[in-house]
KETI-203123 format. One line per 2 residues: number of its first residue (from 1); for each residue x, y, z of N, C-alpha, C. Coordinates in Angstrom, 2 decimals. Example, Ala and Ser with C-alpha at 12.3 -4.5 7.8 and 13.67 -1.06 7.14 Angstrom:
<nodes>
1	13.19,-5.69,7.80,12.30,-4.50,7.80,13.20,-3.30,7.80  12.85,-2.25,7.08,13.67,-1.06,7.14,12.90,0.03,7.87 $
</nodes>
This chain:
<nodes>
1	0.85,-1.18,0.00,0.00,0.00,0.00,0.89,1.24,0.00  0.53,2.43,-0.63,1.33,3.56,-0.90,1.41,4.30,0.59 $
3	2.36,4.89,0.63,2.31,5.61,2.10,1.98,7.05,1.54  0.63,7.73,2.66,0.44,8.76,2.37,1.36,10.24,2.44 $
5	1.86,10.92,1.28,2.42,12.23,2.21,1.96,13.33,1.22  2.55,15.02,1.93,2.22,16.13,1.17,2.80,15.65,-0.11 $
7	1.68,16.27,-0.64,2.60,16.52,-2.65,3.86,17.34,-2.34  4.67,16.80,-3.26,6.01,17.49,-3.35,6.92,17.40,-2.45 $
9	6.74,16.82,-0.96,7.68,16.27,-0.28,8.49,14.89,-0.83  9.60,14.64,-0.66,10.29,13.99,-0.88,10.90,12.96,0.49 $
11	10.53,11.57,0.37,10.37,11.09,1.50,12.22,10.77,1.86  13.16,11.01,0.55,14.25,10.02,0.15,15.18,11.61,-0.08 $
13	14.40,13.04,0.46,15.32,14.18,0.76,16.24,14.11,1.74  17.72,14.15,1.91,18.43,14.27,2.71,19.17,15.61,2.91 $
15	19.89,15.98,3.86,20.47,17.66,4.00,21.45,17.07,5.19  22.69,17.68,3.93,23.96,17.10,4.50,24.60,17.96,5.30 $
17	24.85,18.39,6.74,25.13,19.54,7.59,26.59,19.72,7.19  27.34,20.57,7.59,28.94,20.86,7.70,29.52,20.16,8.37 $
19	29.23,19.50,8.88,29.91,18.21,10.03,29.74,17.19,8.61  29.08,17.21,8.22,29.14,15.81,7.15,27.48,14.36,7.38 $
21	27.24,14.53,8.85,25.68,14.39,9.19,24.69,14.42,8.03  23.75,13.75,7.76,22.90,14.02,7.24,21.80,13.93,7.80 $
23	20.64,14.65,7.93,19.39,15.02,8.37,17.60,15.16,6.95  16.82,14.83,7.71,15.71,15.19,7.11,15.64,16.37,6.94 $
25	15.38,17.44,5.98,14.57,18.18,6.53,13.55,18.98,6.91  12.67,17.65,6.75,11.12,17.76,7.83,11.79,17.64,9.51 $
27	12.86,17.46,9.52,12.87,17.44,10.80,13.20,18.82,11.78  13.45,19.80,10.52,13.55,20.88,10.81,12.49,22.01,11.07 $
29	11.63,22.74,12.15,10.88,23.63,12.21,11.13,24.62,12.73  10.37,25.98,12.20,10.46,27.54,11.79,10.39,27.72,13.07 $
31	10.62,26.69,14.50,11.04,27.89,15.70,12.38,27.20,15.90  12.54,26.50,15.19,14.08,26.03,15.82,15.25,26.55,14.85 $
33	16.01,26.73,16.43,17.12,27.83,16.22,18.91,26.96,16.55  18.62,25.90,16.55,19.78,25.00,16.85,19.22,23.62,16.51 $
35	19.95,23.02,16.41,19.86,21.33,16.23,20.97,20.50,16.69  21.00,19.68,17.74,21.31,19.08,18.58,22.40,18.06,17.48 $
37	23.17,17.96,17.31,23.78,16.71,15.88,24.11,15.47,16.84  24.23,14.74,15.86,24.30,13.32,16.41,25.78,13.50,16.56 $
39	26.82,14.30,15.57,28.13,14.52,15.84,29.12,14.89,17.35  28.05,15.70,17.78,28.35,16.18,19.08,28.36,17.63,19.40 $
41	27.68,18.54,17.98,27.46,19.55,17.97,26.65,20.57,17.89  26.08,21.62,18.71,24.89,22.28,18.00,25.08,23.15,16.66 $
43	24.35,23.14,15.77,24.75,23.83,14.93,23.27,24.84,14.84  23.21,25.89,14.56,22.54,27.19,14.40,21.84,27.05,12.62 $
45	20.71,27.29,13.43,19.34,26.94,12.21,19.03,27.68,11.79  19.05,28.69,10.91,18.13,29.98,10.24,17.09,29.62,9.26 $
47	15.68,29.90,9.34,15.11,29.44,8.01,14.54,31.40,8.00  14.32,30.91,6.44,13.92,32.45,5.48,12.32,32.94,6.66 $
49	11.72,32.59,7.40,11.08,32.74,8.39,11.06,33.74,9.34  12.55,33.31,9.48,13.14,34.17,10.91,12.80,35.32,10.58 $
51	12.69,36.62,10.90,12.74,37.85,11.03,14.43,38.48,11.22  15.43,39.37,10.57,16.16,39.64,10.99,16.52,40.52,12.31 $
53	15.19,40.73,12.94,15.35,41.14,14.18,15.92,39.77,15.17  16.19,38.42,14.69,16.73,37.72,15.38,18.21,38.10,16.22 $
55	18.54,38.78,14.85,20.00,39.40,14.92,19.99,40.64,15.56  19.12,41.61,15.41,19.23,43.13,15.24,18.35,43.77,15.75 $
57	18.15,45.12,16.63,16.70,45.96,17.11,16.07,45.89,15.93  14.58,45.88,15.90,13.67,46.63,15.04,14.40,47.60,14.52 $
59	14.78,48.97,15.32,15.19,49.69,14.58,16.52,49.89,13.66  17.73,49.19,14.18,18.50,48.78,13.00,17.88,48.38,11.52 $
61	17.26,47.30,12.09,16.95,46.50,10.44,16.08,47.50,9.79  14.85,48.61,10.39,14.45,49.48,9.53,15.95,50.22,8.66 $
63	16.91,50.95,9.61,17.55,51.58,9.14,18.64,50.71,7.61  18.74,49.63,7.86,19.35,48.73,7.05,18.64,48.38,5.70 $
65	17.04,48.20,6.07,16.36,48.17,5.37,16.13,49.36,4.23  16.54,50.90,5.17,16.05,52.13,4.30,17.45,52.24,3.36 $
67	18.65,52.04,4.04,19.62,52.10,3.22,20.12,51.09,2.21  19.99,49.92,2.07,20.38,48.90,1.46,19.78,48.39,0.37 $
69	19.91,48.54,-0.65,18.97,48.19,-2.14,19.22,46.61,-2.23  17.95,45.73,-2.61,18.30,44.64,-2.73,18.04,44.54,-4.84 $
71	19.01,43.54,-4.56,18.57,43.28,-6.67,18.21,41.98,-6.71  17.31,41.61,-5.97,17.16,39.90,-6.19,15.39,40.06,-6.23 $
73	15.00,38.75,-5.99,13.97,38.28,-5.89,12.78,38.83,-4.42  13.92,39.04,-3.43,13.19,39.46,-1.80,12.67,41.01,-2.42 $
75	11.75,41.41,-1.67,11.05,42.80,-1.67,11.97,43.26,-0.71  12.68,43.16,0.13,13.37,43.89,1.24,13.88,43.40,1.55 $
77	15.70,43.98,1.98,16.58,43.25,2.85,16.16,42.66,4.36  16.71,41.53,4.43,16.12,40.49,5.42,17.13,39.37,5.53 $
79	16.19,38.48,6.48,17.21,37.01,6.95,18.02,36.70,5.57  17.31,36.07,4.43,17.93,35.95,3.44,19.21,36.48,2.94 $
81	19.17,37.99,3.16,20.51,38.85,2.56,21.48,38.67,3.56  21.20,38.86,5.32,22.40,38.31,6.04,22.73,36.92,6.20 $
83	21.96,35.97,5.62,22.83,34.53,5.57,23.67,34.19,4.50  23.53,35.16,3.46,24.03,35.44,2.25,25.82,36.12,2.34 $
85	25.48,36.78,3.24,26.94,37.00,3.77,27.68,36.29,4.56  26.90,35.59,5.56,27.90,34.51,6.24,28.08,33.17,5.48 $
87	27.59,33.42,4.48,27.98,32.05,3.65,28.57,32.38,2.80  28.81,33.90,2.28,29.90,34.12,1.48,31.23,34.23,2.17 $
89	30.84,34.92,3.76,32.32,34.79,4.09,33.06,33.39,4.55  31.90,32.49,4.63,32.64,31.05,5.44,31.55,30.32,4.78 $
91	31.85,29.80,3.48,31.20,28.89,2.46,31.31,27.34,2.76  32.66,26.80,3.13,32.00,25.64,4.08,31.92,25.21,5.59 $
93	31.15,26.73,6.16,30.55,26.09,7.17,29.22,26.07,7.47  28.89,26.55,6.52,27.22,26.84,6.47,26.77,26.33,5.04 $
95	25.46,25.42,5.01,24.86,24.89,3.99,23.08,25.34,4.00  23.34,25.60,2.79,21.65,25.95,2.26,20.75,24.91,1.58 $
97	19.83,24.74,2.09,18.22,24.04,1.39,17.63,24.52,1.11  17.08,24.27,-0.17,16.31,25.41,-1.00,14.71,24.08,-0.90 $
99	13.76,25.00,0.11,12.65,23.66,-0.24,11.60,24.54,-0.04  11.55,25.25,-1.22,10.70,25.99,-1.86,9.17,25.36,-2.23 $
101	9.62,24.01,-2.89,8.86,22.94,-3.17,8.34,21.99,-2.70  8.45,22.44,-1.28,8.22,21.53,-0.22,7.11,21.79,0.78 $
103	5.65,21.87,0.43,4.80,22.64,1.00,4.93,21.81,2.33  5.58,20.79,3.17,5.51,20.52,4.40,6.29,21.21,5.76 $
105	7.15,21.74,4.99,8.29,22.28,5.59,7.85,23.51,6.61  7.33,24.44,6.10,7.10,25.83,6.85,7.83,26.86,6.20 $
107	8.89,26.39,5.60,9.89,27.41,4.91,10.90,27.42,3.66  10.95,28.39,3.04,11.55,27.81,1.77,12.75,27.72,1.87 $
109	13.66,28.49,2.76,14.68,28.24,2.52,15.15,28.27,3.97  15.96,27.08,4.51,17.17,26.91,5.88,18.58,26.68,5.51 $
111	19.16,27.67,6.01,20.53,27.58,6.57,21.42,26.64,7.82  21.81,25.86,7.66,21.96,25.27,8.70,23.81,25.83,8.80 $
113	24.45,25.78,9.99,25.77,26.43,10.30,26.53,25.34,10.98  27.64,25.72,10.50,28.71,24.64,11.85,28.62,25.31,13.21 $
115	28.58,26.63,13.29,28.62,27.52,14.12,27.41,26.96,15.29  27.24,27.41,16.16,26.01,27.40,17.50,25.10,28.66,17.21 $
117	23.85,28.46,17.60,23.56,29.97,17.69,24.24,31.12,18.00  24.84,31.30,19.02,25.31,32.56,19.96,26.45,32.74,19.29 $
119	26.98,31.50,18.53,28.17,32.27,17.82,28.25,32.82,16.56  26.89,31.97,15.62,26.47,32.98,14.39,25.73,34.44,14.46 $
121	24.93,34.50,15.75,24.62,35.63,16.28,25.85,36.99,16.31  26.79,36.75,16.97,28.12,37.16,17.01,28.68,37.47,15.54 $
123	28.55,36.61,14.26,29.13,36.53,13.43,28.16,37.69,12.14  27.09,37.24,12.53,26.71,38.37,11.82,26.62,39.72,12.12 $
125	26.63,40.14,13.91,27.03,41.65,14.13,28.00,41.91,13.35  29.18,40.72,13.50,30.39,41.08,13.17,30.56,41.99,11.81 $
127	29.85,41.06,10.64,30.02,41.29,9.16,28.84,42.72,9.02  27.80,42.61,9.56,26.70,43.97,9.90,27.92,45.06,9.87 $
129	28.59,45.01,10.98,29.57,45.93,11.22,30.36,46.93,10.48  31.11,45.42,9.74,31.89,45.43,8.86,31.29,46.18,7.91 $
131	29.84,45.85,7.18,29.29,46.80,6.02,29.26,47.86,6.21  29.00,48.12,7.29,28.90,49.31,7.78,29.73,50.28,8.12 $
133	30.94,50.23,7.89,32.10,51.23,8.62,32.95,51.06,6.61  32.47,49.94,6.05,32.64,50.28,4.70,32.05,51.13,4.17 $
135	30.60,51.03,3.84,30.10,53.01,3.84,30.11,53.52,4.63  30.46,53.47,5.56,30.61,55.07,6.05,31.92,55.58,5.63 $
137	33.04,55.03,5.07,34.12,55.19,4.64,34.10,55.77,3.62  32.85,55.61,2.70,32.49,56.65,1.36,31.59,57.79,1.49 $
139	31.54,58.34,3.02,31.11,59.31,3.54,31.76,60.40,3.06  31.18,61.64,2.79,32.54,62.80,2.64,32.32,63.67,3.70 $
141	31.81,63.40,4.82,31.19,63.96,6.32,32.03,63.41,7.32  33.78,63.92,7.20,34.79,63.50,8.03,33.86,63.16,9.47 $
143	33.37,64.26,9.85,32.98,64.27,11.22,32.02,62.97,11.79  31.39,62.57,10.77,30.52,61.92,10.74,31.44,60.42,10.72 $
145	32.51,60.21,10.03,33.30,59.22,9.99,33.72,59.29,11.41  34.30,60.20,11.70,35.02,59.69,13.36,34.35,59.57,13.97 $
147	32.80,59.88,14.37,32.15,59.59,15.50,31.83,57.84,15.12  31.29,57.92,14.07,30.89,56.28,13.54,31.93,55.10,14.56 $
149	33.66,55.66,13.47,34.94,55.26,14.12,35.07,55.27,15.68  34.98,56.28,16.57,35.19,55.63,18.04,33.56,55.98,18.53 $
151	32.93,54.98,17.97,31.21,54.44,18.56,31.79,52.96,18.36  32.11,52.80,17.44,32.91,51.18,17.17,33.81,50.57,17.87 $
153	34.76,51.90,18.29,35.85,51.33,19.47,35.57,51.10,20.44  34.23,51.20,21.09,33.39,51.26,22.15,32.66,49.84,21.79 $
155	32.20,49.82,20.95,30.84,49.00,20.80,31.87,47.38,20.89  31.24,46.39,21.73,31.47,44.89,22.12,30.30,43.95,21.72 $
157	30.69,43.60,20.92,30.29,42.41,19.67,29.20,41.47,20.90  30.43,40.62,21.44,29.78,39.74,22.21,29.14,40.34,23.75 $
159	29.18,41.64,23.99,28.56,42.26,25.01,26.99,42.16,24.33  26.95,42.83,23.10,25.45,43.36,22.50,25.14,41.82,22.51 $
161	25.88,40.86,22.09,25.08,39.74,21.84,24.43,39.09,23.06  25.04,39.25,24.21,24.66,38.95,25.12,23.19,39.26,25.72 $
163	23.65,40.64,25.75,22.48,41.68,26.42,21.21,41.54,24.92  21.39,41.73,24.03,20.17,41.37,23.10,19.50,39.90,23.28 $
165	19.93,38.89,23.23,20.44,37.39,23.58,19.05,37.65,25.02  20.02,38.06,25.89,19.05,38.50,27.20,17.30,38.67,27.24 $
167	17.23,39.90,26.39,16.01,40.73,25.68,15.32,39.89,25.27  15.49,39.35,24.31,14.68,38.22,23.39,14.26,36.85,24.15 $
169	15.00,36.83,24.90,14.67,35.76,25.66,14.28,34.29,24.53  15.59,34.15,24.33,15.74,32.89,23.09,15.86,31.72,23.88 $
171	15.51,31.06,25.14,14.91,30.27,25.69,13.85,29.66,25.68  12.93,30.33,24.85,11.73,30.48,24.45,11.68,30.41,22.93 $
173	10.50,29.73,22.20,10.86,29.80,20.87,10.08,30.98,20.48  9.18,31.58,21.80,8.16,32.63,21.46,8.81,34.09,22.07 $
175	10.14,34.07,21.47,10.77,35.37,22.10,9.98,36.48,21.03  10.23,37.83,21.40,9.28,38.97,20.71,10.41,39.83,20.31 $
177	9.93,40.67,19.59,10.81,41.28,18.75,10.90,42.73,19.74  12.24,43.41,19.47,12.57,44.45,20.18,12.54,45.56,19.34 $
</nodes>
């Protein structure tokens, strides 16, 4: 007898993590933010779902949002465009599933990381950062450059991650947006 499932799931889909693991992934859902590996590692889950306030205040990502032109397919910069950078800067430690076609899933597209949460959290302030002190570098508003410059010498990566981390209360899969 045929076994029943959604159209377009694929019962014989596998998703091969950066550890080398392979996983379902139906076994993956839009509140989970880590996955436990059979390897011995957590690795940090993003699906196109998330909100980039995972990473960032509300009001950053507006401001990111007002400045940042996207040329793709998204209506607005989002989760998508910052996993896009941590997988450009560290291509094999993070792997993408595209299951677009997969009406069981919840989401079209997951990122899965070698990284843990708290440390891709970390990794994308990091590169956020980074974009950011790159334009402002094509500023012609010296003044405006040095304050940017020592707000940065000040600002602690893994302090904000902490204290945001805190806020959200990611203990919870029903943390709220700030």
């Amino acid at each position: 007898m045929a076994e029943p499932r959604v159209p377009g799931s694929d019962p014989d889909r596998r998703l091969e993590l950066p550890c080398g693991e392979t996983i379902d992934p139906h076994d993956v859902d839009i509140g989970m933010r880590e996955y436990t590996c059979s390897c011995g590692t957590r690795h940090a889950v993003v699906t196109d779902v998330h909100p980039p306030s995972r990473f960032f205040p509300e009001s950053l990502v507006g401001v990111l949002r007002e400045t940042i032109d996207t040329a793709d397919e998204f209506e607005q910069f989002g989760t998508p465009h910052l996993m896009g950078v941590v997988l450009e800067e560290f291509p094999e430690k993070v792997v993408v599933h595209d299951a677009s076609d997969d009406g069981a899933v919840g989401y079209a597209l997951v990122w899965i990381t070698d990284f843990d949460a708290r440390r891709l959290h970390e990794i994308v302030v990091e590169l956020v950062v980074e974009l950011m002190e790159h334009a402002i570098s094509h500023a012609e508003d010296e003044e405006s450059i040095g304050q940017f410059e020592s707000q940065m010498l000040e600002f602690d990566v893994s302090e904000f991650v902490d204290q945001y981390r805190a806020q959200r209360d990611f203990e919870s899969e029903h943390d709220r947006a700030l």
